[in-house]
C-alpha positions as CSV (number, residue, x, y, z in Angstrom):
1,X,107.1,88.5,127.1
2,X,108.3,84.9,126.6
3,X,110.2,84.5,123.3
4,X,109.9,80.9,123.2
5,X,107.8,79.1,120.6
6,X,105.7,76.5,121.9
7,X,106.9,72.7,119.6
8,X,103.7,72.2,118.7
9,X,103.1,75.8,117.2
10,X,106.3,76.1,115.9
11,X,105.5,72.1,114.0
12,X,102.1,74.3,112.4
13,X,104.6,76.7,111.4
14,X,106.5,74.5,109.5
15,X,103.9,72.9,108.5
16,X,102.5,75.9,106.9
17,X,105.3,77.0,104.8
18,X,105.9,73.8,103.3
19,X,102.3,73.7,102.2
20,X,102.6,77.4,100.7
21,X,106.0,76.1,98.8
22,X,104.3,72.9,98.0
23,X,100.3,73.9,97.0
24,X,100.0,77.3,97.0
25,X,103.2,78.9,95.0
26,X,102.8,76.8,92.1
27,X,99.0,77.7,92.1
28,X,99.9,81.5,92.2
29,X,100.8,82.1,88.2
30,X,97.4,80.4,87.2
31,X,95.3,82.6,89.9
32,X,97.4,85.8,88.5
33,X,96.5,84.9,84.9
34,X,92.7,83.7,85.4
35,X,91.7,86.0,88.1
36,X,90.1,83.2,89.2
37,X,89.9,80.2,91.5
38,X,87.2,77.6,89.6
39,X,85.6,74.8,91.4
40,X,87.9,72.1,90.6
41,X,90.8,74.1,91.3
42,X,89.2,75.1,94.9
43,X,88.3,71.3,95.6
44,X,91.8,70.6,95.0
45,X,93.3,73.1,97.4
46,X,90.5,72.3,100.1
47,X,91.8,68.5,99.5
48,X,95.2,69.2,99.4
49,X,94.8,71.6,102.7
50,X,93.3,69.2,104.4
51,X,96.0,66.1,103.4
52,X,98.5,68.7,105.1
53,X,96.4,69.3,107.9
54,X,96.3,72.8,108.0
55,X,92.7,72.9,107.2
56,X,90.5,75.1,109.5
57,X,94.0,75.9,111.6
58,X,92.3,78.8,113.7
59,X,88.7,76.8,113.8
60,X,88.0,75.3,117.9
61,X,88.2,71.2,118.0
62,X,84.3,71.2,118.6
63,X,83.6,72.6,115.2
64,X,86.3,70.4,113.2
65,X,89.5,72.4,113.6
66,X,92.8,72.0,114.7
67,X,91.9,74.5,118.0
68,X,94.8,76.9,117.5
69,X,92.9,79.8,119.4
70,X,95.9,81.9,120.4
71,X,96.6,85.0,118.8
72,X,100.4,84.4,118.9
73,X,100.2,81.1,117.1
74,X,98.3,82.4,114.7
75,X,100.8,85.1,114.2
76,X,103.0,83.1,113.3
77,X,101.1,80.7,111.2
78,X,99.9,83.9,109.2
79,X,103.4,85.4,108.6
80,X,103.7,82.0,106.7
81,X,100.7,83.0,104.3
82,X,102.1,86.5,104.1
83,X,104.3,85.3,101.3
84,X,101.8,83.3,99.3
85,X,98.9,85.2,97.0
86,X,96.1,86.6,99.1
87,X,93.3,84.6,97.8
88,X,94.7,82.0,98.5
89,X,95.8,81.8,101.9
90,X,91.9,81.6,102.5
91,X,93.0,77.9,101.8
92,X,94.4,77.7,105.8
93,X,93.4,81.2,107.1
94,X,89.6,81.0,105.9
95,X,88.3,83.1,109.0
96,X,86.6,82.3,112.1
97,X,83.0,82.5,111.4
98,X,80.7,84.1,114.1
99,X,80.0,80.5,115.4
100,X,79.1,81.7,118.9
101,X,76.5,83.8,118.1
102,X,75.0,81.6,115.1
103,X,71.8,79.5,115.9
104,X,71.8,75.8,115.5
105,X,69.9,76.2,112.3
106,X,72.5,79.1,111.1
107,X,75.5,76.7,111.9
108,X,74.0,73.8,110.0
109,X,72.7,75.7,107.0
110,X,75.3,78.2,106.1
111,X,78.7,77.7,108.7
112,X,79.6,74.3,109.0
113,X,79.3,73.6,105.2
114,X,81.5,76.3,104.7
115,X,83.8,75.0,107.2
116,X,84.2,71.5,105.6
117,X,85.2,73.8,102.0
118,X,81.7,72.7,100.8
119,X,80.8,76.5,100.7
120,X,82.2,80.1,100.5
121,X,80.9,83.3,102.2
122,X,81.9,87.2,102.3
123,X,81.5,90.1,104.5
124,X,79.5,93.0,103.4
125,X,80.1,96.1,105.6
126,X,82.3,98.7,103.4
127,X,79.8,101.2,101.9
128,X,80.3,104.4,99.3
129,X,80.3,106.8,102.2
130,X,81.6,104.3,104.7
131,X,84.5,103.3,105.0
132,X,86.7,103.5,108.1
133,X,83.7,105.1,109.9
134,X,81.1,101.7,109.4
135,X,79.1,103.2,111.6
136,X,78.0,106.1,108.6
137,X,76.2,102.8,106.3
138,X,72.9,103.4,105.0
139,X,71.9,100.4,103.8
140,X,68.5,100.0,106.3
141,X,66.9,96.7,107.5
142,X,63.2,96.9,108.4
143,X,61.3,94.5,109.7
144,X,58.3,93.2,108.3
145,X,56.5,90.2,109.5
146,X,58.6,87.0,109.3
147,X,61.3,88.7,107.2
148,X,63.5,91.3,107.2
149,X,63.6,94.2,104.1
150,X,67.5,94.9,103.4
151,X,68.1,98.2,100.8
152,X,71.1,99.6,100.1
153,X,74.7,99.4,98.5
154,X,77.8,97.6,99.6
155,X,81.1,98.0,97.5
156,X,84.9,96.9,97.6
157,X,83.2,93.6,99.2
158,X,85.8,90.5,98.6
159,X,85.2,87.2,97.3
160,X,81.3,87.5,96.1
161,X,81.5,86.2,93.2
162,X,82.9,82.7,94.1
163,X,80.5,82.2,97.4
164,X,77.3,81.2,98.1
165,X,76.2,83.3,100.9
166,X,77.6,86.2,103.2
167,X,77.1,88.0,106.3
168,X,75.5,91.7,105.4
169,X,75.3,94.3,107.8
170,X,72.8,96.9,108.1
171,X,71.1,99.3,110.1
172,X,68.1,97.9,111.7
173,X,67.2,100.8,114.4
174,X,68.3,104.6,113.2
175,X,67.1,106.0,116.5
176,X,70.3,104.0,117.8
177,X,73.2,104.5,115.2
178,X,76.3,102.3,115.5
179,X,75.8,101.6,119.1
180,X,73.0,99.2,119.3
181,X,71.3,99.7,116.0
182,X,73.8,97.6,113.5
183,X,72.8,94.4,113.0
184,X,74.4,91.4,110.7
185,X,72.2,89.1,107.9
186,X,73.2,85.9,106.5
187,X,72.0,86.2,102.7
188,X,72.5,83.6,100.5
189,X,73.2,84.7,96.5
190,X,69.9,84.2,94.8
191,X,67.8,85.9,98.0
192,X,64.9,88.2,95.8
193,X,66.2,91.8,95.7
194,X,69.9,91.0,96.0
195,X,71.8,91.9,92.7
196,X,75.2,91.4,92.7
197,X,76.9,94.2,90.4
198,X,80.0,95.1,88.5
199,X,83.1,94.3,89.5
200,X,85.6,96.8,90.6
201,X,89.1,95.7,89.3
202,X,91.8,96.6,91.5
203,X,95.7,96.9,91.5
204,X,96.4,94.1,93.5
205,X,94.6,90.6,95.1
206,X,94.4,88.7,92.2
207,X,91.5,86.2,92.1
208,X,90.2,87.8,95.2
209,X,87.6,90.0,93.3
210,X,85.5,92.7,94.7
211,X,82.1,93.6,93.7
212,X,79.5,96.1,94.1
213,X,76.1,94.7,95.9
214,X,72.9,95.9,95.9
215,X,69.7,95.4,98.2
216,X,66.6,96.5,96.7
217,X,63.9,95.3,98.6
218,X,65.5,92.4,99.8
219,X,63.7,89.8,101.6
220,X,65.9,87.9,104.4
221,X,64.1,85.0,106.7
222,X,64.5,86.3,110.4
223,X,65.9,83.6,111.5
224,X,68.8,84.5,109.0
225,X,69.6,87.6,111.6
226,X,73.3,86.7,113.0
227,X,73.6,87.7,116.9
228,X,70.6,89.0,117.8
229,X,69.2,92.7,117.1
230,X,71.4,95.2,117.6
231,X,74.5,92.9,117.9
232,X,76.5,94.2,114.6
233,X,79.0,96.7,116.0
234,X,80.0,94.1,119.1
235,X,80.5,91.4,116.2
236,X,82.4,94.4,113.9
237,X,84.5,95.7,117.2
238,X,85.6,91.8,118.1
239,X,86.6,90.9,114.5
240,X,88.6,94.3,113.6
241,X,91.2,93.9,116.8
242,X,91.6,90.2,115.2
243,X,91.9,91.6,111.5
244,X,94.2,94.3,111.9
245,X,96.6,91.8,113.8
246,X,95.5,89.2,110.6
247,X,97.2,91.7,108.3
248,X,100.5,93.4,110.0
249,X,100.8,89.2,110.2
250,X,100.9,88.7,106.5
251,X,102.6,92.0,105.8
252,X,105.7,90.4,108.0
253,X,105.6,87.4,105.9
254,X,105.2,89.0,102.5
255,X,108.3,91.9,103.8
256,X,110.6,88.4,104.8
257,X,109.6,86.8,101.0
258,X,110.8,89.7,99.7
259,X,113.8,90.4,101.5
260,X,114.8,86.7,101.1
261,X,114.8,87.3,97.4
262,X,116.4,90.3,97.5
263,X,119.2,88.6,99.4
264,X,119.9,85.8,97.0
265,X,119.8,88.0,94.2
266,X,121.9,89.8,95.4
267,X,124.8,87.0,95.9
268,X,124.3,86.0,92.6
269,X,124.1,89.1,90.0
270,X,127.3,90.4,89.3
271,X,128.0,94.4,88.2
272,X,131.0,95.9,87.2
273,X,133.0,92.6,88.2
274,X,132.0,92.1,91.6
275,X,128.5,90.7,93.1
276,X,126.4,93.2,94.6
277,X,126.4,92.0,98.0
278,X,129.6,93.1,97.3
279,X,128.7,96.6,97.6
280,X,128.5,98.4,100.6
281,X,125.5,100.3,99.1
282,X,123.6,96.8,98.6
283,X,124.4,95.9,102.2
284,X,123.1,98.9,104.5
285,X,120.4,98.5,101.9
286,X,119.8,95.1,103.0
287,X,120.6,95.6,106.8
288,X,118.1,98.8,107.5
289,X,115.2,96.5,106.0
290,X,116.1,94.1,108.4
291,X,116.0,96.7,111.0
292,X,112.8,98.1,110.3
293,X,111.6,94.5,109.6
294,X,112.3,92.9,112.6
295,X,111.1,95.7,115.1
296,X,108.0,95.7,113.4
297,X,107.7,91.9,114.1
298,X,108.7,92.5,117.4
299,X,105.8,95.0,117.5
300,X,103.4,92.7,116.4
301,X,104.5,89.1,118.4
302,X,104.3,91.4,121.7
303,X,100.8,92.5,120.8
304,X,99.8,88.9,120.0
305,X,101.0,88.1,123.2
306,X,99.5,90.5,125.4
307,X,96.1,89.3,124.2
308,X,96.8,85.8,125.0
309,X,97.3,87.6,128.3
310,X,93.5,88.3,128.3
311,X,94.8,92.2,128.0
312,X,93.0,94.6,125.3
313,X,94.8,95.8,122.2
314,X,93.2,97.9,120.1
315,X,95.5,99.7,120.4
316,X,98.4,97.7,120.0
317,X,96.5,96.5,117.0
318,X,96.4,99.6,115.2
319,X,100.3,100.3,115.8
320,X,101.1,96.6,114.4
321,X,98.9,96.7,111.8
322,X,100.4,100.3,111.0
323,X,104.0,99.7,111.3
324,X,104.1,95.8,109.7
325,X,102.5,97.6,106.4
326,X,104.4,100.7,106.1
327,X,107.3,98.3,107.2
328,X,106.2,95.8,104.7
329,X,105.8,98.2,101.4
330,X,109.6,99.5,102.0
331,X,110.9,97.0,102.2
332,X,109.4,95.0,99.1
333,X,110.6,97.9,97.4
334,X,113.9,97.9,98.1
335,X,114.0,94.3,97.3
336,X,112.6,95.1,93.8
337,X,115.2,97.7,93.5
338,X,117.8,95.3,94.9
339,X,116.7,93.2,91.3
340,X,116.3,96.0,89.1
341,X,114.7,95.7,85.7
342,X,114.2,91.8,86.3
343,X,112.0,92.9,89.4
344,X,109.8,95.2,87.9
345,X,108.6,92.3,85.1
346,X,105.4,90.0,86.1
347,X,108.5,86.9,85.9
348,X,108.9,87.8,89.7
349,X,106.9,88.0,92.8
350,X,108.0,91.2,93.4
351,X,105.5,93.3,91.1
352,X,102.9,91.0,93.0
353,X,103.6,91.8,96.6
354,X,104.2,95.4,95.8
355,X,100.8,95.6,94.8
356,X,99.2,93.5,96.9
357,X,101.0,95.1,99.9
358,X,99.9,98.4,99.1
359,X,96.1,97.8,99.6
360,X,97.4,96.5,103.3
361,X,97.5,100.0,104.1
362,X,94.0,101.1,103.3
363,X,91.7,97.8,104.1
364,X,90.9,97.2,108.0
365,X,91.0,100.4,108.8
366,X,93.4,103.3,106.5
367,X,96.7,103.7,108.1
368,X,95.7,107.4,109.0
369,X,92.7,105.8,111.3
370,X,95.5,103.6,112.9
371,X,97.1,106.9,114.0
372,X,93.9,108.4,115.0
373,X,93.2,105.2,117.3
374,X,96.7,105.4,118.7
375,X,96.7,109.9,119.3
376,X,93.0,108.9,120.9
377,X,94.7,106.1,123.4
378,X,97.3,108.3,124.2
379,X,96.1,111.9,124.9
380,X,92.0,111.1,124.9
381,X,91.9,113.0,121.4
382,X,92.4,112.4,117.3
383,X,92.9,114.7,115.2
């Protein structure tokens, strides 16, 4: 593994944390209080993204973006965003839209829109009964002339409320299961037979509400069908390797926030006539959760490079993704120790990543799949 950061990837780099400093920290208070991002403030952060250029970062040049296609830059552009609120590092990390296997009329419609901050989409796949096994959902697709009939329930879906379409998958062939017979819909909000229900508040994410969806009857145009028939679980299986990498990213940069405040904090509060870091108990304190800290980054820039390699890491996605977050809550924790009662009020960031950090290790996959994934790879069985 080469160490060495290319200029130009380490220039995004810096590029992004001055825009979280800049934009998105002072934003973070209002989104905490409101719950919320409005219209004007989204046009603001679209303009204000794009001023910095960070825009579409991970979009290819042909679509508008700046082309950063590596996993390894975006590593390290996403360990940046770990330390900012999660809705809003949307604002440079906004996904990579399935632009390869939309139609002409999908990307001008629904993708390209969204990719100039005109528009906002989610993904519907989590169900009641599945979860980390997508291949158990029951909501059905049928097909029925020129349309497709969508019923069922999606929950814990992200961002529905503030977007105007998403991509919904179903099952469109039971004969098949997961392997050939998931397919993915674009539906806008407003489609006849889709109801979007309560929300379900959560401990953490902050403006980046879930919801409860429901398909009764629902009448999608055929040519709203994203990759083809049968296409969902290639689409679910190539964006979950990407995900799980997306979040052991932002669980290094959240851990580093953290342990940066802890630090200062530290050098500054003063107990019983000396400063803590002072205090030998304060130090190893600080030192083991840079320990853990940086092997877990290690752990996740080697898997980041290995698929720039063109080599396959599911594998070495799960262990990232598993060790960055378990990494990650410890040592928020300690940092929030490290500040004592001042930590545990809402006038820190502290209460904010500990929540936020402890959903990382259920979403993409629980932590417990990750080991199952891993004891699969390594002796053929999970248990």
């Amino acid at each position: 593994m080469d160490f060495e950061i290319a200029p130009e990837y380490q220039e995004m780099r810096e590029t992004t944390r001055r825009f979280v400093a800049d934009v998105l920290r002072p934003a973070e208070k209002i989104v905490e209080e409101k719950q919320f991002i409005d219209k004007e403030m989204h046009r603001e952060l679209v303009s204000e993204a794009k001023r910095y250029g960070v825009w579409n970062a991970f979009v290819p040049e042909e679509w508008g973006g700046s082309g950063i296609t590596d996993l390894l830059p975006r590593t390290l552009i996403r360990e940046e965003l770990g330390a900012t609120s999660y809705v809003l590092r949307s604002y440079v990390d906004n996904g990579v839209f399935n632009l390869d296997d939309a139609t002409e009329y999908q990307r001008e419609k629904y993708f390209l829109p969204a990719l100039e901050g005109e528009k906002r989409s989610f993904v519907g796949i989590t169900e009641p009964g599945a979860g980390s096994d997508n291949g158990a959902m029951k909501t059905t697709a049928r097909k029925e002339g020129d349309e497709w009939i969508l019923n069922g329930t999606k929950h814990f879906i992200s961002g529905v409320d503030t977007s105007d379409f998403g991509i919904v998958y179903a099952m469109s062939d039971t004969t098949k299961g997961k392997h050939g017979g998931i397919s993915a819909f674009i539906v806008e909000k407003g489609m006849p037979g889709f109801t979007v229900g309560p929300r379900q508040v959560m401990m953490g994410h902050r403006g980046f509400n879930q919801s409860v969806l429901y398909f009764d009857d629902c009448r999608v145009p055929a040519e709203n069908m994203l990759g083809g028939s049968g296409g969902g679980l290639r689409q679910f299986l190539t964006m979950i390797v990407g995900a799980r990498m997306k979040v052991a990213a932002e669980a290094l940069g959240a851990a580093q926030y953290a342990w940066d405040l802890g630090v200062a904090y530290a050098h500054q509060r003063e107990v019983l006539g000396t400063r803590l870091i002072d205090k030998q108990g304060i130090q190893w304190m600080l030192v083991d959760a840079m320990i853990a800290l940086q092997g877990a980054r290690l752990l996740a820039y080697e898997g980041s490079w290995k698929a720039d390699q063109g080599k396959d890491i599911r594998v070495e996605a799960s262990m990232a993704k598993l060790q960055c977050t378990e990494v990650a809550f410890k040592v928020i924790d300690t940092a929030l120790q490290i500040h004592g009662g001042a930590g545990y009020t809402e006038d820190l960031p502290l209460a904010r990543l500990l929540r936020d950090i402890r959903g990382a290790r259920i979403y993409e996959g629980a932590n417990e799949l990750q080991r199952y994934v891993i004891s699969k790879a390594l002796w053929g069985v999970g248990q």
